[in-house]
C-alpha positions in Angstrom: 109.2 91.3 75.1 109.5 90.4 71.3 108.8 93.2 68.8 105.4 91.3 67.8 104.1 91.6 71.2 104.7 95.3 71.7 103.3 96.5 68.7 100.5 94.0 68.9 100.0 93.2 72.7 98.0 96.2 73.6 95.3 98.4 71.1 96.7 101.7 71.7 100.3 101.2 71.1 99.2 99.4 67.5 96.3 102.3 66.9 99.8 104.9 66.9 102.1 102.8 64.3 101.6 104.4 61.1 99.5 102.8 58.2 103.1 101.8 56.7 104.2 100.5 59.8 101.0 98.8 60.0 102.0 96.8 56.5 105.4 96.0 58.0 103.9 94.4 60.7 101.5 92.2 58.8 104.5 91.3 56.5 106.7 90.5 59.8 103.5 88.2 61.6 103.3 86.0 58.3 106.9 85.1 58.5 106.4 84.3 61.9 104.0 82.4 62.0 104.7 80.7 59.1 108.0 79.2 60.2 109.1 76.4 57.8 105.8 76.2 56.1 103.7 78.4 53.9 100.1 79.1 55.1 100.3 82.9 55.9 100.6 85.7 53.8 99.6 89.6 54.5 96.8 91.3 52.5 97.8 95.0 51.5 95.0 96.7 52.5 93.9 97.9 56.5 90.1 97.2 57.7 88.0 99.0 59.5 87.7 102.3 60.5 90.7 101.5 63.4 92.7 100.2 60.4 93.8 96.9 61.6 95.8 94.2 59.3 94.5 91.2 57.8 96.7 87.7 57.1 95.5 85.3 54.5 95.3 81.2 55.7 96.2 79.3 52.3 94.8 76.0 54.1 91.5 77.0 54.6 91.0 80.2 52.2 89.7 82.4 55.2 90.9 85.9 56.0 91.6 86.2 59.9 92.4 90.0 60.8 95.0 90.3 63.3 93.0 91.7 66.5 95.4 93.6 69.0 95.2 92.8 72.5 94.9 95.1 76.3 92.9 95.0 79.2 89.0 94.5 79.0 86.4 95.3 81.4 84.0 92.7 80.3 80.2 92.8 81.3 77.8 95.7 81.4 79.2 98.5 83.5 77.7 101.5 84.8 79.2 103.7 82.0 77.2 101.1 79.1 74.1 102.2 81.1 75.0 105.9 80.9 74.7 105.4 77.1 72.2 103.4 77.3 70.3 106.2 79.1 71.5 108.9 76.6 68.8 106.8 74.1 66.2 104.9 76.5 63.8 106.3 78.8 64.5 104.4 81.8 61.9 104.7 83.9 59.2 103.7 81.6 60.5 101.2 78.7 62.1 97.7 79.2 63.3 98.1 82.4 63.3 94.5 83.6 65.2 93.5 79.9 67.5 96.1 80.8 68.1 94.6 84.0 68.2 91.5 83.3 70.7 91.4 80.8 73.0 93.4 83.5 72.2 90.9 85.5 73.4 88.1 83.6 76.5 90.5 82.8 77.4 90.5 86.1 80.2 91.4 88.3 81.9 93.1 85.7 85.5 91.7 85.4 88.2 92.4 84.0 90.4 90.5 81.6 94.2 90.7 80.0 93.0 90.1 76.5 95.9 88.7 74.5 96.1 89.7 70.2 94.6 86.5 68.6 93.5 86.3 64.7 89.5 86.1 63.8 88.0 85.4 60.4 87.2 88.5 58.8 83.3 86.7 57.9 81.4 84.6 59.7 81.8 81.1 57.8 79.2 81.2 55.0 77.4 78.1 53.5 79.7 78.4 50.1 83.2 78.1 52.8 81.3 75.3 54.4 81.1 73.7 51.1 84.0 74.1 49.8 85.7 73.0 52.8 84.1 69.4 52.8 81.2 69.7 55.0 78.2 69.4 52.3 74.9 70.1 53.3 75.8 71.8 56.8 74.6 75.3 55.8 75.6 78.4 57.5 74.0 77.7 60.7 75.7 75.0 63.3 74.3 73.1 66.0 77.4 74.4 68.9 79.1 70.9 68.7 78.9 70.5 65.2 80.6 74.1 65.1 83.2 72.8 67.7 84.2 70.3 65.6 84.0 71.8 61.7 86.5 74.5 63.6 88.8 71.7 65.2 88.9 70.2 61.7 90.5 73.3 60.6 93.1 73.9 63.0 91.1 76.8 64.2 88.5 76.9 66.9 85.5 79.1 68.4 85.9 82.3 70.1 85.3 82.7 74.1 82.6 85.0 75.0 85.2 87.5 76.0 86.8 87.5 72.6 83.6 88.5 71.4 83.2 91.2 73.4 86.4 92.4 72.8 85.8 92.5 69.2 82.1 94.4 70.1 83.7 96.6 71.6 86.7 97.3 69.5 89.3 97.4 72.1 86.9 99.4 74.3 85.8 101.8 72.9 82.4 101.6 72.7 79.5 100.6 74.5 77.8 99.3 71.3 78.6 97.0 69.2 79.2 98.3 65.5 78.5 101.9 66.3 75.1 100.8 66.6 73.7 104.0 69.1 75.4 106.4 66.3 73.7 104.8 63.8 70.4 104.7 64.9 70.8 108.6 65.6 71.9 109.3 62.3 69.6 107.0 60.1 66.9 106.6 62.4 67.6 102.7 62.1 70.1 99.8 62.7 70.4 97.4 60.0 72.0 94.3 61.4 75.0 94.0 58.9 77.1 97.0 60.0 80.6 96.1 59.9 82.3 97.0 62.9 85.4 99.2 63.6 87.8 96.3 63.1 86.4 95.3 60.1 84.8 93.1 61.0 81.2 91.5 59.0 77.9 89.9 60.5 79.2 91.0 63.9 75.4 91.8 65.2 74.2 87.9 63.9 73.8 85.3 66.8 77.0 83.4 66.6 78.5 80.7 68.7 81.0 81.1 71.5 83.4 78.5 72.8 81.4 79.1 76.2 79.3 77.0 78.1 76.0 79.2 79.3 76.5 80.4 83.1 73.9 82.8 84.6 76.8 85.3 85.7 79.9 85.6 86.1 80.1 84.4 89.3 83.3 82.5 89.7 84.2 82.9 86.4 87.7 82.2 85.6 90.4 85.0 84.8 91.6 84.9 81.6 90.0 85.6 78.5 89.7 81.7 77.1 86.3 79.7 77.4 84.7 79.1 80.6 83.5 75.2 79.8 81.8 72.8 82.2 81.5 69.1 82.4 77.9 68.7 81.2 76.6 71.6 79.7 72.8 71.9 79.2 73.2 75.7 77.5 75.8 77.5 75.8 76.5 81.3 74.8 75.4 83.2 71.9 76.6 86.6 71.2 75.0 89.2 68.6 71.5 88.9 68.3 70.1 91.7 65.7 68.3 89.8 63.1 65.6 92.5 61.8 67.4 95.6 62.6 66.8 98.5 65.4 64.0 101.0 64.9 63.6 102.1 67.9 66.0 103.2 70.8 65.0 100.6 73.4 65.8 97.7 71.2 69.6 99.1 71.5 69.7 96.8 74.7 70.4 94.2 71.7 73.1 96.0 70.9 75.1 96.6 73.9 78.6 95.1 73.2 78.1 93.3 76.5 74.7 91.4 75.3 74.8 87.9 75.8 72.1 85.2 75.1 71.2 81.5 76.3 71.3 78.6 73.7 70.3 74.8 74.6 72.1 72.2 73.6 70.0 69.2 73.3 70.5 65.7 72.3 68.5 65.8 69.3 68.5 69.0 66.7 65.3 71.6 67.5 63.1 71.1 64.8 62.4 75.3 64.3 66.8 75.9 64.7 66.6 77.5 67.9 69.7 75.5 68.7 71.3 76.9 65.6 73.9 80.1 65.4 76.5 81.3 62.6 80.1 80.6 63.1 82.9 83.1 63.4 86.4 81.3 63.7 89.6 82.2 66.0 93.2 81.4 66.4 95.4 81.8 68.9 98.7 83.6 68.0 101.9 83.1 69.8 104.1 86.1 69.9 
């Protein structure tokens, strides 16, 4: 096992290496992934409240922070429910939501998530610009995302990715410390930034994944689970006008998942349209 993939192949033996060692490492990926050219370098500071490291890519002017890998349990367990139920009278408010969304969540599985590299942002209309594709916007039909992140070298994250990231290695049941926040200010506003640092983690955005009503039969490893003919795809995050109340935390459960068309001509009102976040796999 290389020195790159012990430090950054599981969360908890990279959450122990100082914040110097830390800034060594970032140093140390650059080169390596570098090789003979020049794309990478390290940024000096650590995100997020788990201090993770960020690389800079020179080619497309994005900063990807370096996400350490381990061993998720992916869908929504019995312990997310516990916490659920610390906040949501079960018995009498959006039981069949609640439900549902387990259902669709279902079995639980777990994943060996490798350490892979994820744009800081989600992709804003000034980045789509600026990278050649006009009048795009922000928001992407999930092909048209596809293919703006192929363009790049990069590419979308699978649905377990994102969950991973929601719940920051797993350690929470919530995405972006969403159930403390609601405690604390008595609302969720849906632009936390999340424990890795991450921004915009709570907006629908696109995953690589076509839209399966469990996970029945899913594969087992942590890329994209893609059919033939897709009619639906996955969206993950889907706080728009905030949290007020503790039975809208279902929307915030690191494990929520939501069902996209895709359709051969764009919905006129954008209910085919999410935000972009991109990803990049990292050999180590």
């Amino acid at each position: 096992m290389s020195e790159l993939q012990e430090e950054l192949g599981n969360i908890d033996t990279f959450l122990k290496l100082s914040p110097e060692a830390r800034q060594s490492l970032a140093t140390r990926l650059a080169k390596h992934l570098n090789g003979a050219e020049d794309l990478w370098e390290a940024r000096p500071e650590l995100v997020g409240k788990r201090q993770l490291i960020v690389l800079h890519h020179k080619g497309d002017g994005l900063d990807y922070v370096v996400i350490p890998g381990g061993r998720l349990l992916m869908g929504i367990s019995d312990g997310d429910i516990a916490a659920l139920e610390a906040h949501v009278e079960w018995q009498e408010i959006y039981p069949k939501l609640i439900e549902a969304q387990r259902g669709a969540s279902a079995p639980p599985r777990e994943i060996d998530m490798p350490a892979f590299l994820c744009t800081r942002h989600l992709v804003s209309a000034d980045d789509v610009d600026r990278l050649g594709d006009g009048d795009q916007g922000d928001e992407f039909l999930r092909d048209d995302a596809r293919r703006f992140a192929d363009r790049l070298g990069a590419r979308l994250p699978s649905e377990a990715e994102l969950e991973w990231l929601a719940r920051e290695g797993g350690a929470t049941s919530f995405c972006c410390g969403a159930d403390v926040e609601l405690e604390e200010e008595g609302f969720v506003a849906p632009d936390l930034d999340s424990g890795f640092g991450l921004e915009g983690l709570m907006l629908p955005q696109w995953a690589d994944d076509d839209w399966h009503d469990s996970y029945a039969g899913a594969p087992s490893g942590a890329g994209a689970w893609r059919d033939d003919a897709p009619t639906a795809a996955v969206v993950r995050g889907a706080v728009t006008e905030g949290v007020e109340e503790p039975p809208a935390l279902v929307y915030a459960l690191a494990g929520y998942r939501v069902k996209k068309p895709i359709a051969a001509e764009p919905d006129p009102y954008g209910d085919d349209l999410a935000l972009l976040r991109l990803v990049r796999s990292v050999a180590l």
